[in-house]
N, C-alpha and C positions, 0 to 999 in steps of 0.2 A: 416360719416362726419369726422370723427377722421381722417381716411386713408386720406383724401384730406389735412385738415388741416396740419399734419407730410409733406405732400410733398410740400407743403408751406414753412412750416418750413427750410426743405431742401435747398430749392432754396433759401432761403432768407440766407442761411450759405452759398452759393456760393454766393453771393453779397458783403457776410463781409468779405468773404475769398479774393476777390481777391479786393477790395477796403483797405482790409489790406496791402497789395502789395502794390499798390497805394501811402498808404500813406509813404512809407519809414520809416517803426520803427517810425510812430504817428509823423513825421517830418513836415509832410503836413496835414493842416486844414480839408481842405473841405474831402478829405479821409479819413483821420479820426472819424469825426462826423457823414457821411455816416456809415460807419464800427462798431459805436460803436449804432447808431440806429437799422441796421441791425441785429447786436448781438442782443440786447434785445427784438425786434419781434420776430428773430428764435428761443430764448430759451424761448419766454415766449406763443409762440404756440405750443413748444416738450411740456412743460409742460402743456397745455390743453393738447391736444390729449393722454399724459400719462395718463390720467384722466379715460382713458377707452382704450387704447392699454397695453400691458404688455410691461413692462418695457425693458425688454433685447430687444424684436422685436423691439419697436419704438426709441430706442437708435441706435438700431444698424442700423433701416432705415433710420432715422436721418443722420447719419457720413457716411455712405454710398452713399446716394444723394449727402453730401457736396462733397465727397472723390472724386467722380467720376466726379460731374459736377466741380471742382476746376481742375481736371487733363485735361478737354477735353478744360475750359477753358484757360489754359496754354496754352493747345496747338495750338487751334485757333485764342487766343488773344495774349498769350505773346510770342508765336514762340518757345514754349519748345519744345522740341527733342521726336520723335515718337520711340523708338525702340522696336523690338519683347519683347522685356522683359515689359517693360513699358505696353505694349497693353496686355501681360496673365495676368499680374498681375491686370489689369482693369478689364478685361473678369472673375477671380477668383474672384475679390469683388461683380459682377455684381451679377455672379450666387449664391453666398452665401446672399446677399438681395434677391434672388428669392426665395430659399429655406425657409430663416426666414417668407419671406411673406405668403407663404404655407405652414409653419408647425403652425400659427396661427389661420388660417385659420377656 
């Protein structure tokens, strides 16, 4: 139950991540308030789920979910720029949350 709840967690730091955006440096209301709701559900589910995952793995799967679902939503949504470099560097975080997921295991 832990492992669902962190991928929760995750998704929910790509909500704040890109409603952060949104809001232009806390410029705009309704992005903001989203943004700062969102924060406190995802750190206050890292924080269950640290409860019984080890610290480094559910950190590092935590930032990880953010890292990656923030980057594809750039790209999807905000029209950010694809290049080879951008894409290994996605591909190296991917496989380094697979690795943590399996050496917890």
């Amino acid at each position: 139950m832990a492992w669902v709840i962190l991928i929760f967690a995750g998704i929910f730091e790509i909500v704040w991540a890109y409603t952060m955006k949104m809001s232009e440096g806390f410029t705009k209301l309704t992005p903001s308030i989203i943004t700062l709701f969102f924060m406190i559900l995802s750190f206050g589910l890292l924080a269950y789920a640290m409860k019984s995952l080890p610290l480094g793995t559910a950190y590092t799967i935590w930032t990880g979910i953010g890292a990656i679902g923030s980057f594809l939503v750039g790209i999807f949504i905000l029209g950010e720029p694809t290049t080879a470099m951008r894409m290994f560097a996605a591909v190296l975080i991917v496989s380094g949350l697979i690795l943590m997921k399996l050496s917890s295991s």
